[in-house]
Structure formats: structure tokens, C-alpha cells
N, C-alpha and C positions, 0 to 999 in steps of 0.2 A: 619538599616532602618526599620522603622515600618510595611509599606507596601510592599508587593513584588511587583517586578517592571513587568509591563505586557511584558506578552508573543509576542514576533516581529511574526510580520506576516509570512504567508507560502511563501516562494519565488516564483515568476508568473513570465512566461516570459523567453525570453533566460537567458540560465546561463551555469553554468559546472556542469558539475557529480562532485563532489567532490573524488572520486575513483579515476577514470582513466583522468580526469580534460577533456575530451572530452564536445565538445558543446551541449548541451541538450535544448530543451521547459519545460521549471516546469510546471505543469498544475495542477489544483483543483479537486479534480474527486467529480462529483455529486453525488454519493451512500451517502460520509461519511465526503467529504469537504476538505482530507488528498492530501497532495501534491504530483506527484509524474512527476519525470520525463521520456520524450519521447525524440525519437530517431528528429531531427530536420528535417531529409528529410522524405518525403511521403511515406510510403511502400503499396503497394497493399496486401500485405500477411499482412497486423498489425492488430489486435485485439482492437485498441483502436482509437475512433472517438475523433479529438479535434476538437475545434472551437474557436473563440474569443469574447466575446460578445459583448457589446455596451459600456462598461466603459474601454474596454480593455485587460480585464481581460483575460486567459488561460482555456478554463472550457474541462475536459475529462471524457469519458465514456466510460467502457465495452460492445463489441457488444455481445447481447443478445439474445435468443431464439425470444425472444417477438419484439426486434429492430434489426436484424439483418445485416442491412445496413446504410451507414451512412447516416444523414438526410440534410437538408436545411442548409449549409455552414460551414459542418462538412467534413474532410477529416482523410484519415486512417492512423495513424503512428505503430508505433512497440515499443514498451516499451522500454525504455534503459536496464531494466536491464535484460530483456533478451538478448541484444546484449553489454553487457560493459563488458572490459575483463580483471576486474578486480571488481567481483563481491563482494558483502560483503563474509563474513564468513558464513558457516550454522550452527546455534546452535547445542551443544550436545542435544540428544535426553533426555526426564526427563528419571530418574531411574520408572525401572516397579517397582510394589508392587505387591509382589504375598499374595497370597491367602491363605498363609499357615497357621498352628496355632501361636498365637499371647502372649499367655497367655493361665488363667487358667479361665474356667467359675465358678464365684463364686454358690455356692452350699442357699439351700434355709434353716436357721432355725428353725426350728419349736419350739414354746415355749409354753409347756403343760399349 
């Protein structure tokens, strides 16, 4: 195929974790547009405001220093994957690079 075949949308809307296959909201987060899912019931302790907008769409956001409450028909959930228990994997940490010596510093010629 000559062209690559465009990328499917971010999933919106109820769905599953695909982990623990529990029922989730996918929502859009404003900052970066990246999908990500919440916990489906309301939590008073959640950290993230969604809302639905006018096409229907899922849109969430980080409460923040500057917005620290939720606004005009936003309510508060709790991220799934702080509560899904059946988290991903957490990657190995990179290898450190120390600082040691590497080599040899090359030396300067001098040409009378």
C-alpha cells in the first residue's frame, strides 16, 4: 500500500480498561489531546474534572494550582489507573552512565 492508512481515533466515551476489562469513561485531556481513562462513578477525592461538551465528546483535566475546582458542568472522577488492579508494567529504570574515564585524551602535535 502506498499510503499509510490513517490513524483511528482516540476512543471517547464508555468503554473497558483493556487490563482489568472494568468499565471506564475515555476522555481527551486538554493539556495534550491524549486519551486517557476514568473511573465511571463520581469520586469526591479525584483529581480530574471531566465534562461532555456540545458534540458529545469526553474532554478531561488536571485540577490545578491556578483551577483548583471544578468548573461549570464539570464533575470530579479519579483516574482508573490509579484504581485498576491490574496495572501496566513499570518500565526498567535506563542504565546510569557514570562519569568515569572513557578513553584517552588525545595529546596536541607540535610541528617545528
Amino acid at each position: 500500500m502506498p499510503y499509510p492508512l490513517a490513524r483511528p481515533p482516540a476512543p471517547n466515551g464508555p468503554g473497558r480498561c483493556p487490563r482489568c476489562l472494568q468499565e471506564v469513561i475515555w476522555t481527551t485531556t486538554t493539556a495534550n489531546r491524549v486519551a486517557q481513562a476514568v473511573d465511571p462513578d463520581r469520586d469526591p477525592r479525584g483529581n480530574i474534572a471531566v465534562r461532555q461538551d456540545h458534540t458529545g465528546r469526553w474532554i478531561s483535566r488536571q485540577l490545578t494550582r491556578e483551577r483548583p475546582t471544578p468548573e461549570a458542568g464539570e464533575h470530579l472522577h479519579m483516574p482508573h489507573i490509579a484504581t485498576c488492579p491490574a496495572p501496566a508494567p513499570r518500565r526498567a529504570p535506563a542504565p546510569r552512565i557514570t562519569r568515569g574515564r572513557r578513553g584517552v585524551r588525545p595529546t596536541r602535535r607540535w610541528q617545528p
